[in-house]
N, C-alpha and C positions, 0 to 999 in steps of 0.2 A: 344160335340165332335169336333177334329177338321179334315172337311171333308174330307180331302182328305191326307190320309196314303198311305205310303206303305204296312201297313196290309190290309188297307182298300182294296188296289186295286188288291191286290191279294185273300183276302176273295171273290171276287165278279168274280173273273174269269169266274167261273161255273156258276153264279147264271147270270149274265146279257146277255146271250148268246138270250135272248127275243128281245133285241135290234131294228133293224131299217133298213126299205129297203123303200126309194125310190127313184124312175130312177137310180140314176148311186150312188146312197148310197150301197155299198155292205158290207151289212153286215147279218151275218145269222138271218132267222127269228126265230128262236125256241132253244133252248139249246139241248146241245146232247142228254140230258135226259128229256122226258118231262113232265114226273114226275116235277122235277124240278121248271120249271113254274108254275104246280098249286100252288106248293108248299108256292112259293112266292107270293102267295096273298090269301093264307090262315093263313099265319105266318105273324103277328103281325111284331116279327123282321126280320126277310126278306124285308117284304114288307117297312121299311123304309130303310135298307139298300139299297135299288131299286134305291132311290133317290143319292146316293153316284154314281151310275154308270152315271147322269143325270148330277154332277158337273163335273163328271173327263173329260168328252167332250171338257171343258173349255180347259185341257191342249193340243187339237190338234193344233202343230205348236210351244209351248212353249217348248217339249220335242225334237225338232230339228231345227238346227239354220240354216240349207240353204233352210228353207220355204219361205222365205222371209216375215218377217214380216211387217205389215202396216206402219211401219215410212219408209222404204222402197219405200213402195209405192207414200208415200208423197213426198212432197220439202225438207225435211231434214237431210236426208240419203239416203246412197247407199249401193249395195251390191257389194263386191268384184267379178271381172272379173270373180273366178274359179268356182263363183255360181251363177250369175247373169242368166244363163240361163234358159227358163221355163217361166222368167216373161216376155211374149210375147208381153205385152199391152203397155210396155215404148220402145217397137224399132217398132211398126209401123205393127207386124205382127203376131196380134192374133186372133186365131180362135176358133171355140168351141170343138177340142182338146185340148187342150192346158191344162198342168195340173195345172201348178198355175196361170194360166188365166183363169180359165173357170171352170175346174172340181172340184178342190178340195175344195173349200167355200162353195161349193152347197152342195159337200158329208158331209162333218165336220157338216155343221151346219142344213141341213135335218137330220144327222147321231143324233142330242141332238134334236129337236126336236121330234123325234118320238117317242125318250125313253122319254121326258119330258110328250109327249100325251098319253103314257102309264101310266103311274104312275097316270097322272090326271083321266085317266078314272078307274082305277081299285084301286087306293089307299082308297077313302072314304068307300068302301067296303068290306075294310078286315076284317073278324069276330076278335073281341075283339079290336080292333083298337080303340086307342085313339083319338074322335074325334076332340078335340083341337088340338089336333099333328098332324091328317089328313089335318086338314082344313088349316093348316101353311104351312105344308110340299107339298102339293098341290099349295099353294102361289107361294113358293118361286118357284116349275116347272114351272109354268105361266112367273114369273117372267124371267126366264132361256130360257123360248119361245120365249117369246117377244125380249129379248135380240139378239137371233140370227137371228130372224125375221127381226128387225132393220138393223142389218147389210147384213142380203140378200137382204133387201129391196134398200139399196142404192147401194149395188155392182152388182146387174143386173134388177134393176128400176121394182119392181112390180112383185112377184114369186108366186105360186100356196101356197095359206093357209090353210095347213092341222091342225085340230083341233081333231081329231079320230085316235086313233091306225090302223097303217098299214101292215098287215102281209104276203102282197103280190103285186108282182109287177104290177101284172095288174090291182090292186085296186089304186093304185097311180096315178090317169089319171085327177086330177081335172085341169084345165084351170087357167090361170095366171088372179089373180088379178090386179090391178091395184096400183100403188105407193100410190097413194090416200086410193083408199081402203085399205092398209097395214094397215096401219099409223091410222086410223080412229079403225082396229081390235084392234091394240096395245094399245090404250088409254083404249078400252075396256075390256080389257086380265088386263093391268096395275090397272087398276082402280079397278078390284076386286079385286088384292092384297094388294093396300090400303085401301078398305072397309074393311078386312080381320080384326076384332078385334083379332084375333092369332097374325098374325106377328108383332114382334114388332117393334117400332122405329129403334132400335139399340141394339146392343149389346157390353156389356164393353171387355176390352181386356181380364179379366179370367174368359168370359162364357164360361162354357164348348160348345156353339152353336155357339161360335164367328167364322165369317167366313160364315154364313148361309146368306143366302139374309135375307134382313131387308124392312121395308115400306120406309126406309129413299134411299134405292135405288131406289125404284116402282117408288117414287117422282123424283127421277135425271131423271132413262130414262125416265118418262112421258114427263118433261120438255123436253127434247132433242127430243121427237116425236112433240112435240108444236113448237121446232126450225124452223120445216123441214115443219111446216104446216102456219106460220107464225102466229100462233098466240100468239102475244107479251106478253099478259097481262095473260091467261093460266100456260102459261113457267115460269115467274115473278113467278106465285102466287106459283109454285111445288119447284123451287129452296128455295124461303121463308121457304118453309114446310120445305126441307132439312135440311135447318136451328132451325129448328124448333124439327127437330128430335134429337138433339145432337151432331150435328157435327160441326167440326168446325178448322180451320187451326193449326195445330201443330207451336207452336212457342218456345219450350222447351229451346232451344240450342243458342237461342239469333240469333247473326249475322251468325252463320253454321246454322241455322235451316234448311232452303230449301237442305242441302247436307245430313246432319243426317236424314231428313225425309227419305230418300231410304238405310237406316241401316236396320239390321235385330231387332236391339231393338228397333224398333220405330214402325215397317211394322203392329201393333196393335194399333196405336194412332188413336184420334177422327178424326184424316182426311180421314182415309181411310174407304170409302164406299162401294166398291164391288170389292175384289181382287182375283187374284188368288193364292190357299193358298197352297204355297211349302211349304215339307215337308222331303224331303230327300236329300243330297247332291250327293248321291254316285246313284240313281233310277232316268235313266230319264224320267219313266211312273210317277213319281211324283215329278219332280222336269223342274227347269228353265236352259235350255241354254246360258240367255242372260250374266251369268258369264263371259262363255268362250269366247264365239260370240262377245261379245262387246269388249273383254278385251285384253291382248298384250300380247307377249312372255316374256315381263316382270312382268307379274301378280305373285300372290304367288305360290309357288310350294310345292310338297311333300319332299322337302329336297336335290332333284336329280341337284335345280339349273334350270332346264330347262325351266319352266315357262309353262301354260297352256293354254293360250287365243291365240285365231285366228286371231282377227284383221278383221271378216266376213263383220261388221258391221261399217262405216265410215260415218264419219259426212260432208254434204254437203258443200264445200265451199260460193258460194252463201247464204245460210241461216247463217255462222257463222258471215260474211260481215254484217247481221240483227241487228244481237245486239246491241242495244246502246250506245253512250259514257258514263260513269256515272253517267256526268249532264243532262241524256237523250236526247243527243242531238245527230243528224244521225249520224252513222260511215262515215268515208271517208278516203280511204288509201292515197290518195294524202295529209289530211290535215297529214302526218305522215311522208308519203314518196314523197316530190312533183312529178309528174308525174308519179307515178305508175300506175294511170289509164291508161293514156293512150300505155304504153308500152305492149307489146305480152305476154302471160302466160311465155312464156319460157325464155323471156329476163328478166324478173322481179324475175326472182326464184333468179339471185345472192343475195337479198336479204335475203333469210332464209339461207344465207349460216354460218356455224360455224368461231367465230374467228382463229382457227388455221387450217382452212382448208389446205392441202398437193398442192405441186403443179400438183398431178397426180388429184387430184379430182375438183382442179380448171379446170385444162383442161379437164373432164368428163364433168362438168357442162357448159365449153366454147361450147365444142360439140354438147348439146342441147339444144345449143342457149339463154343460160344466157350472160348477158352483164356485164360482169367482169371488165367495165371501173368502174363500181359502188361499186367494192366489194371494201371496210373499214376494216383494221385492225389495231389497235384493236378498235370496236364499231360496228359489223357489227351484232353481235346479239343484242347488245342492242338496234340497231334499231328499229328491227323489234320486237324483247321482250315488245318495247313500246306501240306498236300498240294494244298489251291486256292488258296494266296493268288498265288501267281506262277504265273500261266496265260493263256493266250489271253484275254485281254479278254470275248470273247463267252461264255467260259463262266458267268461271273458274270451278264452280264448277259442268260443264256439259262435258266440253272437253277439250282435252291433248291439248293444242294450242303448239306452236315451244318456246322451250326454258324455257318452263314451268315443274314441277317436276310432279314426280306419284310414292308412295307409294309403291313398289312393293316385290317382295321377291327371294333369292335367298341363296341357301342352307340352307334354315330352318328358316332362320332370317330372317327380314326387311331389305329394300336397298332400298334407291332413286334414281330415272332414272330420264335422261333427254332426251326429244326431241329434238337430237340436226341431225342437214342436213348438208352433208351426215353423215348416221348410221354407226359407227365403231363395230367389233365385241368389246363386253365386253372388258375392263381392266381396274381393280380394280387400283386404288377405286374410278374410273369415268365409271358411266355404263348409256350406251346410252340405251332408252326405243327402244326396236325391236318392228317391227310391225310384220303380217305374211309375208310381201315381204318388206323386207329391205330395199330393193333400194328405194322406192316412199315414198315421203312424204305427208301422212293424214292426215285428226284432226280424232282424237278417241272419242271413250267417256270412260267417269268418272262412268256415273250413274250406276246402277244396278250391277257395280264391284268391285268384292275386295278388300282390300288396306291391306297393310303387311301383315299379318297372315290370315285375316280373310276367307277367303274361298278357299281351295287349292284341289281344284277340279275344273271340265270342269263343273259339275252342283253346282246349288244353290239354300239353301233354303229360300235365300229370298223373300217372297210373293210379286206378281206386281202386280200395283193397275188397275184398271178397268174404276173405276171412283172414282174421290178424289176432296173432297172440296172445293179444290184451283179451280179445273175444272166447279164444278158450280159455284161458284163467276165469273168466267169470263160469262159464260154460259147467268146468273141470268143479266150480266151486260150488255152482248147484246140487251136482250129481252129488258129491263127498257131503251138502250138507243134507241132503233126503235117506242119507246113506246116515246119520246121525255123528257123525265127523265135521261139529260145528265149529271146531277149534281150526281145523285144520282148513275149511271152507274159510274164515276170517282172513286167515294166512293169505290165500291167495287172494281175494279181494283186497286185501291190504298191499300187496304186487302193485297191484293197479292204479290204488289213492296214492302212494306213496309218489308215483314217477308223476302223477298230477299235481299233487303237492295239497292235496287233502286231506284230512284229518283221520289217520288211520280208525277203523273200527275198535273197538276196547279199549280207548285211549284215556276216555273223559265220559262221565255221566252221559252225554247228549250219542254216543257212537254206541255206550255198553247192548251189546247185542241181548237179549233176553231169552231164546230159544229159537228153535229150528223156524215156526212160524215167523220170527222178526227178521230172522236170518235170510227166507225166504224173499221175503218184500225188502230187504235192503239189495240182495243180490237183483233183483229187476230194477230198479234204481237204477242201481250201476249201471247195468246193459247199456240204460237209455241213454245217461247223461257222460258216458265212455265211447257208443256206438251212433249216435244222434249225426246225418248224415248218408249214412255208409247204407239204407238200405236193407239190415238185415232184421231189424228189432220189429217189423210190422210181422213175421215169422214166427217169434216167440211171444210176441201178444198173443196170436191165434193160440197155440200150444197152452201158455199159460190160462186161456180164458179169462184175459182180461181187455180184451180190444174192446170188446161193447161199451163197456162203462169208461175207458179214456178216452175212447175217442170223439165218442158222440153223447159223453155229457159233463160239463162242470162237475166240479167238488160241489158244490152248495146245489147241484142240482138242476141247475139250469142246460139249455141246451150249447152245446159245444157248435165250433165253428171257424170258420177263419176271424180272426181278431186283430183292432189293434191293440195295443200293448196293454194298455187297461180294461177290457176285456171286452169291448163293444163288439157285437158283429158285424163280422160284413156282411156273410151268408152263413146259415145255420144246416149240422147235418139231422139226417133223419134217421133212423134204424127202423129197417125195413122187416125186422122179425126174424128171428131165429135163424131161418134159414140161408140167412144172409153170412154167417159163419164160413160158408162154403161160395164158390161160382156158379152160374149155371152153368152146363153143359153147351157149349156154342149150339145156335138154332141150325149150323149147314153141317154140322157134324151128327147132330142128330137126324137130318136128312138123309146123308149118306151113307150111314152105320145101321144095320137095321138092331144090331144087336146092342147097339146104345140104351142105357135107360139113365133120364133126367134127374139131377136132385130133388127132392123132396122141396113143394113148393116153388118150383119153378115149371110145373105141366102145364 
């Protein structure tokens, strides 16, 4: 079956109301009928549908796009001014109110944990119950535990480990483990879902279970709790097994591969390992945001012409600066523009200006202090056009850069837009790519969005991966080079570049690796400009200790921000002090818990 329907999620309405309360989790304990409940674990099928209401937790935050999701949070992206609000912890002043600071990661993912503790405790027990099916289906909750475990663990460093169904509030009082201790349960919790002869390695794209957690996951996150614990040769040997399980990088499509991997006919290929499986375009309780959220007013539309995308979701200038030149050698806007470095965001913007710019929009752009001694016509977008043409593959096929085309649609058909500055209203048959706020110029993204026809709606069912092969080869190639196996760490990073169509490492002067330190900060690179999207790289900032300084500050030292392209703010973030590394502890769970005690710098 594939888990998660919109029949699915409406069959279960009634029957999950069993659900999950702790501290500031609010959700009902018992269904309105509680008949009901027994019901469900005396019924064979019940009690595996139980498991369905265990995955769809996955979708909290997918089914709304001013959540802010975790690339957000990283060096990568921003979120637009009209939502940025809420995320307290990037201006310097968050507290344990705070809702997307503080409370709602704690609710979400205590809210699947507890229907996960459910299921494990009452599923092996249900009369006539399939005990190979129990003992999987139990798996893969474990597996669903640990998962959000993982991630409580690293967004407020060490959370209380409930392993027992909770049916009330003052039963919920257990005392904060320790990071360590997390981390050490989850190898635990993990490791019996890979002893689990039920679960299997994998599953092909027309199992009907496709979609189910597999051992070939257990093994990802185990490694990735081996990351956080340092131990190199551990991690090594679980990515191995991944490999080992049937997985393996999607190379179908030749030189497009790494762009067709985030298609909807591919979102079943052997790369993907644990994803989130959309299912309806038009249902946002089962279906992905990231369409509309990522996408522009020139995305495809229902025929109206209008277009559907917001434009929420913006690509950090700072990180698009990252990208490589071809020959993998640093980017440098001066080796393009001489002295671009050194000039102000705002006098540097004449450059992304259009060749037929008006003279009313030259003197717009006079006025906020662009240097129009520079502007070139006609050559002045080929200028700056040049500055992506020879770059990391994925940067093209990750973001709308200036002057660059997108696929879009408009009155029912296909139409191609250009990012051109400044945005003119439409006029056929040159149609400039609109963003939500016209006036500012962004990078966008590509990934997880529509192109001509293909998805003309605000939701999408293309399923987003979780964790993908491409992600343990980097993963697999950290651990092997801290493990002093730098040759072998290249290898698989070269996995990686090679299906992008980037300049293997050790290839050429500008790739030659020079030791484990270079090797280290090449393999973060990767992550970003491979995983940029997906959610998972704001995870390994923290780990790595490097979030403080990408996120919230320039290279040259100034302060970091939402941008447009040439590196103007919109709004600036702040660093709130050290403590900020971690969440605070929700303020009603500290209410509730006596035995709660708060981060450090948050009392």
């Amino acid at each position: 079956m594939r888990i998660m329907t919109k029949e699915y999620c409406k069959r279960l309405a009634w029957i999950l109301g069993f659900g999950c309360c702790v501290g500031c989790v609010d959700m009902d304990l018992t269904p309105s009928n509680s008949a009901s409940e027994s019901d469900v674990w005396t019924n064979p099928t019940l009690a595996e549908q139980t498991v369905t209401g265990v995955y769809n937790v996955l979708y909290e935050g997918y089914n709304d796009g001013w959540v802010g999701w975790f690339d957000v949070w990283s060096s990568m992206m921003d979120l637009d001014r009209n939502w940025i609000g809420g995320l307290d912890f990037l201006f310097g002043t968050n507290s344990s109110n705070s809702d997307r600071g503080s409370e709602r990661w704690w609710k979400t993912y205590y809210g699947g944990i507890l229907r996960a503790n459910d299921v494990i405790a009452n599923l092996p027990a249900v009369p006539g119950m399939d005990e190979a099916k129990a003992s999987r289906l139990v798996s893969e909750c474990r597996f669903l535990r640990s998962w959000w475990y993982y991630r409580l663990n690293i967004l407020y460093g060490g959370v209380p480990y409930y392993t027992e169904p909770v049916k009330e509030t003052d039963k919920a009082q257990l005392a904060r483990s320790t990071q360590d201790e997390i981390w050490d349960y989850l190898i635990e919790d993990l490791t019996s879902c890979i002893n689990d002869s039920n679960l299997p390695d994998k599953y092909g794209a027309e199992d009907a279970d496709y979609g189910h957690v597999t051992k070939g996951a257990a093994y990802a996150l185990r490694g990735k709790v081996y990351l956080w614990k340092k131990e190199w040769k551990k991690a090594a040997d679980d990515f191995e097994a991944v490999k080992k399980c049937g997985y393996s990088l999607y190379t179908a499509s030749g030189a497009e591969s790494y762009k067709q991997l985030f298609k909807e006919e591919n979102e079943r290929c052997d790369e993907m390992i644990f994803s989130l499986q959309c299912s309806s375009e038009n249902d946002g309780e089962c279906a992905s945001v990231k369409n509309g959220s990522y996408g522009t007013r020139s995305m495809p539309d229902d025929g109206t012409g209008t277009g559907i995308g917001w434009t929420n979701y913006i690509v950090n200038p700072c990180f698009v600066d990252t990208y490589e030149n071809a020959d993998g050698s640093k980017f440098d806007w001066n080796d393009y523009i001489p002295g671009y470095n050194e000039m102000s965001p705002e006098a540097r913007s004449v450059y992304f200006l259009r060749d037929d710019a008006t003279e009313d929009e030259k003197e717009l752009y006079r006025g906020r202090g662009a240097d129009m001694s520079k502007y070139v016509t006609p050559g002045n977008e080929a200028r700056v056009k040049a500055a992506y043409a020879n770059r990391d593959p994925r940067l093209a096929m990750s973001v709308i850069t200036p002057y660059s085309t997108y696929l879009g649609g408009r009155s029912g058909t296909p139409a191609e837009y250009t990012m051109r500055v400044p945005y003119r209203e439409v006029m056929a048959p040159v149609y400039d790519l609109q963003t939500d706020v016209a006036s500012m110029a962004y990078y966008v993204n590509r990934k997880f969005v529509g192109e001509g026809m293909e998805a003309m709606t605000f939701y999408s069912s293309l399923d987003l991966p979780f964790i993908r092969y491409a992600e343990v080869l980097l993963n697999w190639a950290e651990a092997l080079n801290e493990l002093g196996d730098t040759p072998e760490a290249i290898n698989k990073v070269n996995e990686v570049r090679n299906r992008a169509g980037a300049q293997p490492l050790d290839s050429n002067a500008a790739t030659a690796v020079s030791g484990k330190d270079d090797m280290r900060r090449r393999i973060m690179n990767e992550c970003h400009w491979e995983l940029l999207g997906e959610d998972v790289v704001f995870f390994d900032e923290i780990r790595w200790k490097t979030w403080k300084d990408l996120k919230f500050y320039k290279p040259d030292g100034g302060t970091n921000g939402m941008c447009q392209v040439w590196g103007e703010n919109t709004y600036s973030y702040t660093w709130g002090g050290d403590n900020y590394w971690v969440l605070p502890v929700p303020a009603r769970e500290m209410e509730m818990n006596p035995n709660m005690v708060q981060n450090e710098g948050y009392q």
